[in-house]
C-alpha positions in Angstrom: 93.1 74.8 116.3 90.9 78.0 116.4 89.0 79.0 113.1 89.8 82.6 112.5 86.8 84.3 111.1 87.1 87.6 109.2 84.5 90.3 108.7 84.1 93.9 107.9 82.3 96.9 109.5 81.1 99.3 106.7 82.3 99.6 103.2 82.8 102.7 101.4 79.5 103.7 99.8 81.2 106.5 96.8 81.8 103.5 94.0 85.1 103.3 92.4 84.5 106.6 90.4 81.8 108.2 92.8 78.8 106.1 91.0 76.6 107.2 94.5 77.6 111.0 94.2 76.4 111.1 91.0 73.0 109.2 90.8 72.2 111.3 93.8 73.2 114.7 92.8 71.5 113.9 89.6 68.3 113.1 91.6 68.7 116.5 93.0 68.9 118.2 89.9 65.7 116.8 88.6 68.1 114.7 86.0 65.6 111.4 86.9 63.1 110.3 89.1 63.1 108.7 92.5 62.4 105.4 91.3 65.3 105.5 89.2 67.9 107.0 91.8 66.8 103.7 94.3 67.7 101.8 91.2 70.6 103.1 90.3 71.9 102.4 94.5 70.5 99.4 94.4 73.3 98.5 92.1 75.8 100.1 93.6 74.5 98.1 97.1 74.7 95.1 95.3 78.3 95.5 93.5 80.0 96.4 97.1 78.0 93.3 98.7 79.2 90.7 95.9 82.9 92.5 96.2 83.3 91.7 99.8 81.9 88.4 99.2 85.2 87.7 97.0 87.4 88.1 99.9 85.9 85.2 101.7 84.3 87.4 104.6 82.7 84.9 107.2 80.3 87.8 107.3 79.3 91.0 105.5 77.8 94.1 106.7 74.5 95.9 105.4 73.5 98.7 107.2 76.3 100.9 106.6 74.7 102.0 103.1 73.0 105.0 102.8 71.0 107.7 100.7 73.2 110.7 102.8 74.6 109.3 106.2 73.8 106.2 108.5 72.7 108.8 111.8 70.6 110.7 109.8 68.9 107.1 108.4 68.8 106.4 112.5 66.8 109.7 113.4 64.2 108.9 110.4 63.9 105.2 111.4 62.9 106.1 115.1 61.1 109.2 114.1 63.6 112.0 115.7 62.3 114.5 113.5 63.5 118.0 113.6 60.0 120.1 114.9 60.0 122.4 112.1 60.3 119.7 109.5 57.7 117.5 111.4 54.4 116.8 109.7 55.8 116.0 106.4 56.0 111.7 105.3 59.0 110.4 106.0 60.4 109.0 103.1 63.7 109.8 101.1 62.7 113.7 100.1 62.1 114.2 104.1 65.6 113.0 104.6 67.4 115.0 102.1 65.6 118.3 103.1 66.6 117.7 106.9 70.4 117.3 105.8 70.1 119.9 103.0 67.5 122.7 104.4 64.9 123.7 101.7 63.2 127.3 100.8 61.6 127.4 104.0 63.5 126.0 106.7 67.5 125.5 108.0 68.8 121.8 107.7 70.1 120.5 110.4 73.6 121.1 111.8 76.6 118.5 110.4 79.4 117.6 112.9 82.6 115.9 112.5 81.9 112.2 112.9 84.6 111.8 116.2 88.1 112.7 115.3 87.6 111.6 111.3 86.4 113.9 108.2 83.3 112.6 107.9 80.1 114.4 109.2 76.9 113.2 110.4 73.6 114.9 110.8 72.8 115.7 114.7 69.4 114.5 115.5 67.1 116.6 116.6 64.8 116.0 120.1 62.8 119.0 120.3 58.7 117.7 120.2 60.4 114.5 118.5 57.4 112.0 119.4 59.7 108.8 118.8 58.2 105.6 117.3 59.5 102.9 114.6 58.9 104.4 110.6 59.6 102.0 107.8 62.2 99.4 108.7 64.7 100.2 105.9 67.7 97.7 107.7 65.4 94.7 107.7 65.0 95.2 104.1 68.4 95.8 103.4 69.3 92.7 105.1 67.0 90.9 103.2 67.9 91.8 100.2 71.6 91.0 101.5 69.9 87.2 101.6 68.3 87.1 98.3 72.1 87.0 97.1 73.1 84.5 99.6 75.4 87.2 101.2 75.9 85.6 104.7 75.1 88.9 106.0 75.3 91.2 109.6 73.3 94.1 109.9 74.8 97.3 111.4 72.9 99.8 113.6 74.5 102.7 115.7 73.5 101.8 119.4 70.9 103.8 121.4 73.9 105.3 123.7 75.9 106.4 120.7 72.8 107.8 119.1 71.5 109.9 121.9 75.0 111.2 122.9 75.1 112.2 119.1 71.7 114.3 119.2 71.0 117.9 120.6 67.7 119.0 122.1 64.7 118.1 124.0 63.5 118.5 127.3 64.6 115.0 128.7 67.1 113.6 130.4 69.8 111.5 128.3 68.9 108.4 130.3 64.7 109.3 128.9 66.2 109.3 125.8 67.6 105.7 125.7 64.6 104.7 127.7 62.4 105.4 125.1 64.1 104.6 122.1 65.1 100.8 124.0 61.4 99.3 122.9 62.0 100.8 119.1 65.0 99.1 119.4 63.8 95.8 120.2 62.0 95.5 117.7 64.0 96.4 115.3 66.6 93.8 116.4 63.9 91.2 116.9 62.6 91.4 113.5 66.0 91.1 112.6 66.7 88.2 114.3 63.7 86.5 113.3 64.7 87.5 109.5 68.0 85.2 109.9 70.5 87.5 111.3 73.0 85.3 113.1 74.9 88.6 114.9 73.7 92.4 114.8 76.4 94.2 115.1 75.7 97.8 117.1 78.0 100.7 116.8 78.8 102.4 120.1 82.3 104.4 119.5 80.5 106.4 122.2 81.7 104.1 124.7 85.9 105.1 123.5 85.8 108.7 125.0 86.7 109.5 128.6 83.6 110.6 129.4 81.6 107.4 128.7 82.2 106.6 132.9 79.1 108.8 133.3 76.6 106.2 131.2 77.8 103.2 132.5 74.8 102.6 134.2 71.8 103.7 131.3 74.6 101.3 128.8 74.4 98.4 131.8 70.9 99.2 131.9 70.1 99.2 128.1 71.7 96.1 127.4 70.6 94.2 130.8 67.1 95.0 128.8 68.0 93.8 125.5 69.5 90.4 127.0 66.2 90.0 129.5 64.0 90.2 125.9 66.6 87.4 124.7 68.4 89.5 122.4 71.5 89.8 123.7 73.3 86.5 122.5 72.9 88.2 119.1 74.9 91.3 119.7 78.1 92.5 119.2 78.8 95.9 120.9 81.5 97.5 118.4 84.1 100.0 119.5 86.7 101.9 117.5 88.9 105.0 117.2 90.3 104.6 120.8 90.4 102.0 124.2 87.5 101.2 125.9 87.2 100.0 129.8 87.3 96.8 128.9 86.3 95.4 132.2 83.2 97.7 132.0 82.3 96.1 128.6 83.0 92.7 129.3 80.2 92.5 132.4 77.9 93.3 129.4 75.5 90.4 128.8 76.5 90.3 124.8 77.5 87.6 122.3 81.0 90.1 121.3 83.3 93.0 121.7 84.4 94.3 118.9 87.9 96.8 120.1 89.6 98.7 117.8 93.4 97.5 117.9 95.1 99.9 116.0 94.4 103.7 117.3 94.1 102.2 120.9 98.1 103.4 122.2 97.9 99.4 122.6 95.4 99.8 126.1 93.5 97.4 124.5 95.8 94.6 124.3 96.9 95.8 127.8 93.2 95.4 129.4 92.8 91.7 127.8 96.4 90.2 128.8 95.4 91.7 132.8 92.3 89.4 132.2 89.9 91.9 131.5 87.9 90.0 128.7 85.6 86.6 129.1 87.2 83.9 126.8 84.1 82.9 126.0 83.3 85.9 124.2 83.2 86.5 120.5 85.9 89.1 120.0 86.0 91.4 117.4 89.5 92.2 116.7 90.1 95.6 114.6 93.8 95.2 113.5 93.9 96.0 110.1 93.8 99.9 110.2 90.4 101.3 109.2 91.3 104.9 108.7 94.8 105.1 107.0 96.2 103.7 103.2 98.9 102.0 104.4 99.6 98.6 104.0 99.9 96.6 107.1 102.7 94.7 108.0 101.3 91.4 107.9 103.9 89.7 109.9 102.9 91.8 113.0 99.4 91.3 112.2 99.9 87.2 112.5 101.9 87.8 115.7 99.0 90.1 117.3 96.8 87.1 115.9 98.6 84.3 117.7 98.5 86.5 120.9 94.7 86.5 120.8 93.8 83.7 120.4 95.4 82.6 124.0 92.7 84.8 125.4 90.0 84.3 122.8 88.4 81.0 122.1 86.3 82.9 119.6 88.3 85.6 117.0 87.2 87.1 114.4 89.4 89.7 112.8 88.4 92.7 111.2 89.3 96.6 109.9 89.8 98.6 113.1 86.9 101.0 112.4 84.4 101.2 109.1 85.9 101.4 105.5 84.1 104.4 104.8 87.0 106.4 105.8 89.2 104.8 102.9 89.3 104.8 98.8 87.4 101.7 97.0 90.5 100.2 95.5 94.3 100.7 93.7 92.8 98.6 90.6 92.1 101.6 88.8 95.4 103.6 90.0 98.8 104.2 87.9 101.1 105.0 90.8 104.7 104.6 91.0 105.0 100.6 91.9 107.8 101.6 94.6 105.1 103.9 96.5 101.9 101.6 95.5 103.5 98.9 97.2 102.9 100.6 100.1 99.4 101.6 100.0 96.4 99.9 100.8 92.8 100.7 99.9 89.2 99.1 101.4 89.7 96.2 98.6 93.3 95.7 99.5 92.9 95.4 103.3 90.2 92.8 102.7 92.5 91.1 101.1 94.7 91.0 104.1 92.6 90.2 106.2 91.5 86.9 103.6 95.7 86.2 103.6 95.8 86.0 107.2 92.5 83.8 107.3 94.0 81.3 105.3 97.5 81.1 106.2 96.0 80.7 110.2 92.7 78.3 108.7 94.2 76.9 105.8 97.7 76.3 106.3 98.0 78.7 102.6 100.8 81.1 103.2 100.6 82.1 99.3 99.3 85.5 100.2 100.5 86.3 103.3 104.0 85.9 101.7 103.7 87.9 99.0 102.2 90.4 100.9 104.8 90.1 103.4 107.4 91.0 100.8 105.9 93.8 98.9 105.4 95.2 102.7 109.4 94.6 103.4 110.5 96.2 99.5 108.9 99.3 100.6 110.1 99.5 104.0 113.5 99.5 102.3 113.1 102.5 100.7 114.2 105.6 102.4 111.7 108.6 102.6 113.5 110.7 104.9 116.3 113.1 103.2 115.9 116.7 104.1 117.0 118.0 107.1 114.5 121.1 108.5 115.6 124.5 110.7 112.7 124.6 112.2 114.1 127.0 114.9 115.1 130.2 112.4 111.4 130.3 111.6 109.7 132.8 114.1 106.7 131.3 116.0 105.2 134.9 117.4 104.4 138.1 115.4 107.0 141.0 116.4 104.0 142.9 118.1 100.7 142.3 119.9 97.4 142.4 118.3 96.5 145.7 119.2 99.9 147.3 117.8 98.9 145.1 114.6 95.1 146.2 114.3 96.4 149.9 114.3 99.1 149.3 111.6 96.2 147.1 109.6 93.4 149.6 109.9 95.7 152.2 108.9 96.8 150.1 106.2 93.1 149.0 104.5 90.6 151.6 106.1 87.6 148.9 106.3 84.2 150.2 107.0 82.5 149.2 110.4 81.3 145.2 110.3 83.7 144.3 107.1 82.1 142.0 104.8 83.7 139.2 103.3 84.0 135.8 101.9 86.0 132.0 103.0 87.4 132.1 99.6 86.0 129.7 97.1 83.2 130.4 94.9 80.9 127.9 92.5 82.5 125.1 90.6 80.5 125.4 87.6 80.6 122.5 85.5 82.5 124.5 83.3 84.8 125.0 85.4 85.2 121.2 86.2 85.4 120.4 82.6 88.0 122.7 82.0 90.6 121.5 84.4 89.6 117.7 84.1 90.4 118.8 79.9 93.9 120.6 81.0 94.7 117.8 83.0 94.0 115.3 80.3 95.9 117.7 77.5 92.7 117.8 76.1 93.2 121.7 76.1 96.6 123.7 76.2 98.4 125.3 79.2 97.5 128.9 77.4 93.9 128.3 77.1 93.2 127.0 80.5 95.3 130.0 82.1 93.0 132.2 79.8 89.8 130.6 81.1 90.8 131.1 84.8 91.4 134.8 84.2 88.1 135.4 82.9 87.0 133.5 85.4 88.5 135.6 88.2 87.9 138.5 86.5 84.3 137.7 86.4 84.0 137.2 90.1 86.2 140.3 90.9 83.7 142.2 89.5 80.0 140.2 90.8 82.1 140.5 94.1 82.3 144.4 94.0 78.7 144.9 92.3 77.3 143.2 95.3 79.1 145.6 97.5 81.9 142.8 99.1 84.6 144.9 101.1 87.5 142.3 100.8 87.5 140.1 97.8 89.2 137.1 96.7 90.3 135.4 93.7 87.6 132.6 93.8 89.9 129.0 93.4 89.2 128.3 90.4 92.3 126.1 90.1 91.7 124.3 92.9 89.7 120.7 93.1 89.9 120.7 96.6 91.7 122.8 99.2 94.2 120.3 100.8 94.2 117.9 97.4 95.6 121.5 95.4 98.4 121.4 98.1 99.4 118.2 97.7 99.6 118.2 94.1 102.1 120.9 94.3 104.4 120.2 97.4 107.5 117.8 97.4 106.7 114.5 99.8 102.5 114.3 98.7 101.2 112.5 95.8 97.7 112.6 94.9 95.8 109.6 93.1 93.4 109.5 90.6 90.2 107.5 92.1 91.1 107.7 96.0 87.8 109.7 96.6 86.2 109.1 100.4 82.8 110.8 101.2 82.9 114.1 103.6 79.2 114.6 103.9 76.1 113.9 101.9 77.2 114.1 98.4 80.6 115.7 98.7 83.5 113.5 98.0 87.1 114.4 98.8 90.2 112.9 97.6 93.2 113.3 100.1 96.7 113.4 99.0 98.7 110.9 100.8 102.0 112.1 102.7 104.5 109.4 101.8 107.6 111.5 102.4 109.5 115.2 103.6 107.4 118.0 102.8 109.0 121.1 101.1 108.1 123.8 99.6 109.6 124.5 95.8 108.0 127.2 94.0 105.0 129.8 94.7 101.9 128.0 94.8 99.1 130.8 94.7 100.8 134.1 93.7 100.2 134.4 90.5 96.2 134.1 90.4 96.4 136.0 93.5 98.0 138.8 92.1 96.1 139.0 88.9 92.7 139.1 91.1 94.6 141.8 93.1 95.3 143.9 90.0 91.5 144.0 88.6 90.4 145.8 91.6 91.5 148.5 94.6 89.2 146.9 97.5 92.0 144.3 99.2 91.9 140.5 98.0 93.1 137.6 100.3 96.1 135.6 99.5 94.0 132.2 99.8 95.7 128.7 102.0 94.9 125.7 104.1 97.0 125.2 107.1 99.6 122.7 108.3 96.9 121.0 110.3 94.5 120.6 108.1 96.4 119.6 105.6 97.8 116.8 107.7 94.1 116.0 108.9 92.9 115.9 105.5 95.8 113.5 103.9 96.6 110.3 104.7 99.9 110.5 106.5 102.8 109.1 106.6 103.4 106.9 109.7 107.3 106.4 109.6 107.6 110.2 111.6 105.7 111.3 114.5 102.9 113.4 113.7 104.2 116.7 114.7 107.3 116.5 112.5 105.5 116.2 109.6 102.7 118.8 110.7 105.8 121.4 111.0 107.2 120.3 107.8 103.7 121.2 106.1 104.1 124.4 108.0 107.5 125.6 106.9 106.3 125.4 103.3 102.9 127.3 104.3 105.2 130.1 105.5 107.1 129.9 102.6 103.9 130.8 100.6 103.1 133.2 103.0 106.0 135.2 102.8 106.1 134.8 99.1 102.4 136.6 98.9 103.5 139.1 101.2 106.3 140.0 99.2 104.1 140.6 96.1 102.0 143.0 98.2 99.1 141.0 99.6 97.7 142.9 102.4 95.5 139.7 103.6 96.6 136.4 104.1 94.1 133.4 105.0 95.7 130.4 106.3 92.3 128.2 107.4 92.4 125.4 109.9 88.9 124.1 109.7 90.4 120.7 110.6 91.7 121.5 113.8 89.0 120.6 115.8 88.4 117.4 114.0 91.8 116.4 114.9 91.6 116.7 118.6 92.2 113.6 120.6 89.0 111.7 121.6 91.0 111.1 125.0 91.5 114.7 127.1 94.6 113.3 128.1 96.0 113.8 125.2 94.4 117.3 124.3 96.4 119.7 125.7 99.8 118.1 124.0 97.4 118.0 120.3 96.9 121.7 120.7 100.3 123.0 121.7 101.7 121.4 118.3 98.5 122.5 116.3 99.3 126.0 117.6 102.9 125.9 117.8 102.1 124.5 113.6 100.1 127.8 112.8 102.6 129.9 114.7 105.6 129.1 112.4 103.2 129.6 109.0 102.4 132.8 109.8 104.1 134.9 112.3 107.3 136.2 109.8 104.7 138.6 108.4 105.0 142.5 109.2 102.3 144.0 111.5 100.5 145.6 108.6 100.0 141.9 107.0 96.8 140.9 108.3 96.6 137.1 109.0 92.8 135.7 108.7 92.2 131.6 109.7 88.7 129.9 108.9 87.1 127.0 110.9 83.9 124.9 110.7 81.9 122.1 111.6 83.1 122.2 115.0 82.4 122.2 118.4 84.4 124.8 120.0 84.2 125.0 123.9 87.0 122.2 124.2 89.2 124.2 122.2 88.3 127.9 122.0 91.4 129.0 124.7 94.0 127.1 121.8 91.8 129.1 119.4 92.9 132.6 120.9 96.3 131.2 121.2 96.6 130.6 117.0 97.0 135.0 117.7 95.8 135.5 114.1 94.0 139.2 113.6 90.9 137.8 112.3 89.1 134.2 112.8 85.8 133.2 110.8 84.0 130.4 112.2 81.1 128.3 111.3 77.9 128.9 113.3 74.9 129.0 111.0 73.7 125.2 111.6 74.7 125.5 115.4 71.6 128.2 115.4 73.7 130.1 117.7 75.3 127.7 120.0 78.6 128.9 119.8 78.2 132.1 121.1 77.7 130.7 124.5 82.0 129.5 124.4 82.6 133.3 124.4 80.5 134.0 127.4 83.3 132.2 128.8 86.0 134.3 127.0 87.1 137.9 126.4 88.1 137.1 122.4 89.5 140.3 121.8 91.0 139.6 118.3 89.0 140.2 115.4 86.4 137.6 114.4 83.4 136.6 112.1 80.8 134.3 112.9 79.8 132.6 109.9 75.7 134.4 109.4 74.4 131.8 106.7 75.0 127.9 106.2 76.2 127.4 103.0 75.8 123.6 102.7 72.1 124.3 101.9 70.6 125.7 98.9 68.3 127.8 100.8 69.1 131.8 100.8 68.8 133.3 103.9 66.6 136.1 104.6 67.7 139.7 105.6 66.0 139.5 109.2 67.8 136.5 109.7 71.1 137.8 108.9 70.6 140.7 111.2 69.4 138.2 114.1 72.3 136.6 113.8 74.9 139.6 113.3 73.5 141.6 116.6 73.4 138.3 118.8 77.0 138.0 117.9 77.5 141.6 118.8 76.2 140.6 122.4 79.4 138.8 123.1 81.8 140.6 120.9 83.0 143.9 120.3 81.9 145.8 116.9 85.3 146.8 116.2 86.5 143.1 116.2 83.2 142.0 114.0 83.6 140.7 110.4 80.7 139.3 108.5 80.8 136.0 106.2 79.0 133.3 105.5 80.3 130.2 107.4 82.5 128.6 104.8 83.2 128.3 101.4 80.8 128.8 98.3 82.5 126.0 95.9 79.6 124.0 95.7 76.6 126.2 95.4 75.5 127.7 92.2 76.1 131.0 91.0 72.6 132.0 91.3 72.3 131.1 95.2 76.1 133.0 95.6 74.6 136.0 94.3 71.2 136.4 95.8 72.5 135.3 99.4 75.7 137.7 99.3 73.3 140.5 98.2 71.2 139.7 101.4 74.4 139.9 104.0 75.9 142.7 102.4 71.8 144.9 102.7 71.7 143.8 106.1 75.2 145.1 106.9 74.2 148.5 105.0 71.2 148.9 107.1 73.0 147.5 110.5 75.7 150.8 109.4 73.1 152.5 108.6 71.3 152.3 112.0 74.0 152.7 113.6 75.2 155.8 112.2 71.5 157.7 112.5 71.4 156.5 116.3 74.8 158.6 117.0 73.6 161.6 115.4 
């Protein structure tokens, strides 16, 4: 019989309790040197290495690890430098100024890594002169050795790469061409160093548009297998199918195809013959992206069914680990839900139960797996019934009716200025709710701490000149986490933190049953903001698609019922701020993007329930109630007609780090509801100057109408400091006095 070999694709890099956020923040802050940040990751490396290596992995992965994100460690290693950084050595203080911008120039723009919450840094081909800089996988994958890992090393492939990047005069197939020599020698030194597979990341080759580089990906790898290389690769796929018969004419070792978000194509393509036998195939069944355990029993069946078309399998998580927490060691959950949940430690260990029940004859494991999997499929999480159609899912008037009643209502000055809602999380601020939440501290004296502090911002806000305030969520670790801990159906955990980008982690809830809403969730800080001042403040909430983006879900409903779920209770709050007097409600769907099918097939049926989701949240509001929604990170022409359809008055978006790109998706539009285009990028600690404010305000004004204009940075301020939030708010709000001031002497 068949050996079954298991491996992994990438393994979280946060730690247990965020180890890698911390030693590089504190790096950042000047709290030790450089020597001793390498140090402290070397550690870290080494502890995830010698922790796969317990679950019996044929092979482990290095490459994956990183100092910020794996494409940005791509663009350095070939030398896709972004022009205005250019000239500098590139080492690790290069790398962090192109992801984080410095005093002088922008850093460069972060993108949703395919349908997930991670974000990458987009290279950069503008004057790039391409060549290979210090060849940090070889090392990696010799230190891998030097602890007798029986190591893999992981590189995203030149198509994924150059799809991934922006810029530059050439064509995309110049691109490849001239990063396929760089690449050889990186994979030959690698070779030569031991490596008995390299395993190359192409997810590239999983969207419907990866027809039109069929022939630069036939090319590129017809040039790696003429140089020998080829029966060391292992092209790997997830998030989606792939044209199997496409990838199987490819002169590589393996396939590796993702076999859990595939719609089963995948299985589809190999049972019509599609794949060589003689290939080593890289089976993804154990799900890469979501906390649930599998259900092992259909996981040996799907395992028995390959291997009649495999004579090599190895099986493996469906996509990297990154996605997921480190482990359930360190949790306290209820055992009826823990049962159910499975972290990057736990589905190694599924995948070593299935290797030695199929290699070893040892059913031990998969046993008791297979019966904590059946105790909590016998539970019943579904016990509320919903009326979903006696929620309206249109506002009683159209937008121009509405902006009359509003602008009646708040009388806002020409080009309103305003903020996404959240502002610094001092450390003070961290200490006190991490003290409240460990009774360290009484409920009185943390309530008394967040007045002050929104008292405190309420008044920076309107010394700097802001014309619509907010309360500052200072109560809130995270924006979908805060939701979840206060919602019926969520729980949150304690250590389930996965990295976003760079340095911020995020810990999403997980969905395990019906969603309802029991009690106001934001009124009360709201309302006390709203009482310290007579400018307006918005009633501050995420959205039913982001917060089902941004949790892990529950799988036992289709999607859409549990997005509407989310939605009822969102309108719930809604209705319940309204009711107090709010005059400006902000539901934000900066996920909604993220979420969008990678196939266009299934796009159009996505957006209909993401709309249809925002409708029922927030159309039972009056005219007069003005409903704001906040998106970033995204790339907007696929969506920007379903973006006009959310109907809400006012939209801010994300642009700074695009440089202006968007723009161009309204050339294509007549957006006549009111919107702001995000005029600084927050993620960077550089302020921005007036001149560039103003560039950006009156480009914007190119495309849209003043009336409709807000201006706002292009997301929230949580995790700046308060020094940066002051200075760069003073900036915007001097350039929009000028820009009204202008405006007013050239109508005299």
């Amino acid at each position: 019989m068949m050996t079954i070999k298991t491996s992994n694709l990438g393994f979280p890099r946060l730690g247990r309790k965020r180890e890698w956020k911390k030693a590089i923040e504190g790096y950042w802050s000047n709290k030790y040197d450089l020597e001793t940040l390498h140090q402290q990751l070397t550690d870290l490396h080494k502890e995830n290495l010698l922790l796969q290596k317990n679950y019996n992995l044929s092979s482990i992965p290095v490459g994956d690890f990183s100092l910020y994100d794996h494409i940005l460690d791509t663009s350095l290693l070939f030398n896709i430098i972004p022009e205005r950084f250019q000239g500098k050595d590139v080492d690790d203080d290069l790398l962090f100024d192109i992801a984080r911008g410095n005093k002088e120039h922008v850093a460069s723009a972060l993108i949703k890594w395919f349908n997930t919450n991670y974000h990458y840094i987009v290279p950069e081909w503008d004057h790039a002169e391409p060549k290979l800089n210090k060849n940090v996988l070889l090392e990696r994958f010799n230190y891998a050795q030097s602890l007798n890992i029986n190591a893999h090393p992981v590189i995203v492939g030149p198509i994924t790469f150059v799809k991934l990047s922006k810029g530059g005069t050439q064509s995309f197939e110049e691109k490849v061409n001239t990063l396929l020599p760089l690449y050889k020698e990186v994979l030959q030194s690698l070779v030569d160093a031991g490596a008995e597979y390299i395993q190359i990341d192409e997810p590239a080759l999983v969207t419907d548009d990866s027809s039109e580089y069929e022939t630069i990906t036939q090319a590129a790898y017809d040039y790696f297998a003429e140089t020998g290389l080829g029966e060391h690769l292992v092209i790997q796929t997830y998030f989606e199918r792939v044209n199997l018969k496409f990838l199987n004419g490819l002169p590589v070792k393996g396939l590796g195809l993702d076999f859990v978000h595939d719609n089963g194509f995948n299985l589809q393509q190999i049972k019509a013959g599609d794949l060589d036998s003689s290939k080593t195939l890289h089976a993804g069944i154990i799900d890469g992206r979501n906390v649930w355990a599998a259900d092992i029993e259909a996981k040996k069946e799907l395992i028995e069914t390959l291997q009649t078309y495999s004579n090599d399998l190895v099986i493996q998580p469906s996509s990297s680990l990154l996605h997921v927490p480190v482990s359930l060691d360190d949790e306290t959950l209820d055992t009826s839900i823990a049962e159910g949940l499975s972290f990057a430690t736990e589905k190694l260990d599924e995948l070593d139960a299935l290797r030695r029940l199929f290699n070893d004859s040892d059913d031990s494991k998969y046993n008791e797996l297979k019966a904590r999997y059946e105790r909590f499929q016998n539970q019943s999480f579904k016990n509320l019934e919903y009326d979903f159609d006696s929620v309206r899912t249109s506002r009683q008037s159209a937008f121009k009716e509405r902006k009359k009643a509003q602008d009646a209502r708040l009388n806002l000055p020409d080009l309103p200025t305003t903020t996404i809602g959240s502002f610094p999380q001092s450390q003070e601020v961290r200490k006190y709710r991490a003290d409240w939440k460990n009774s360290r501290i009484t409920d009185a004296a943390y309530k008394d701490f967040l007045k002050n502090e929104i008292a405190r911002w309420i008044k920076i806000q309107e010394d700097i000149g802001l014309d619509v305030l907010v309360h500052g969520e200072f109560e809130r670790n995270d924006m979908v986490e805060f939701f979840g801990e206060k919602l019926q159906g969520f729980l949150v955990t304690k250590y389930g933190w996965v990295q976003s980008y760079g340095s911020r982690a995020v810990k999403p809830p997980v969905i395990y049953g019906d969603v309802k809403w029991t009690e106001p969730l934001t009124v009360k800080e709201t309302l006390y903001a709203q009482s310290l001042t007579d400018k307006p403040v918005k009633g501050m909430l995420t959205g039913p698609v982001t917060i089902l983006n941004w949790s892990f879900e529950r799988v036992d409903l289709p999607r859409e019922d549990v997005q509407d779920q989310i939605a009822l209770a969102i309108n719930e709050e809604v209705l319940a701020l309204e009711n107090e007097g709010i005059q400006i409600i902000q539901v934000d769907e900066p996920a909604l993007r993220e979420g969008l099918p990678l196939r266009s097939e299934y796009h159009a049926d996505y957006l209909d329930k993401a709309v249809r989701s925002f409708k029922l949240s927030t159309s039972s509001v009056a005219d007069e109630t003005q409903i704001h929604t906040h998106m970033c990170y995204s790339q907007f022409g696929q969506i920007i007609h379903a973006i006009y359809d959310l109907d809400a008055d006012v939209i801010s978006i994300e642009t700074s780090r695009s440089h202006g790109d968007l723009i161009q998706d309204f050339e294509d539009i007549t957006y006549d509801l009111g919107i702001g285009l995000g005029v600084y990028d927050i993620h960077s600690p550089r302020i921005p100057t007036e001149s560039e404010i103003t560039e950006a305000i009156n480009r914007a004004l190119q495309e849209i109408d003043r009336s409709l204009f807000w201006v706002n940075p292009d997301c929230g301020l949580k995790t700046r400091k308060e020094d940066e939030v002051k200075e760069a708010l003073s900036v915007l709000v001097n350039s929009v006095d000028k820009l009204r001031k202008s405006t007013n002497t050239a109508t005299v």
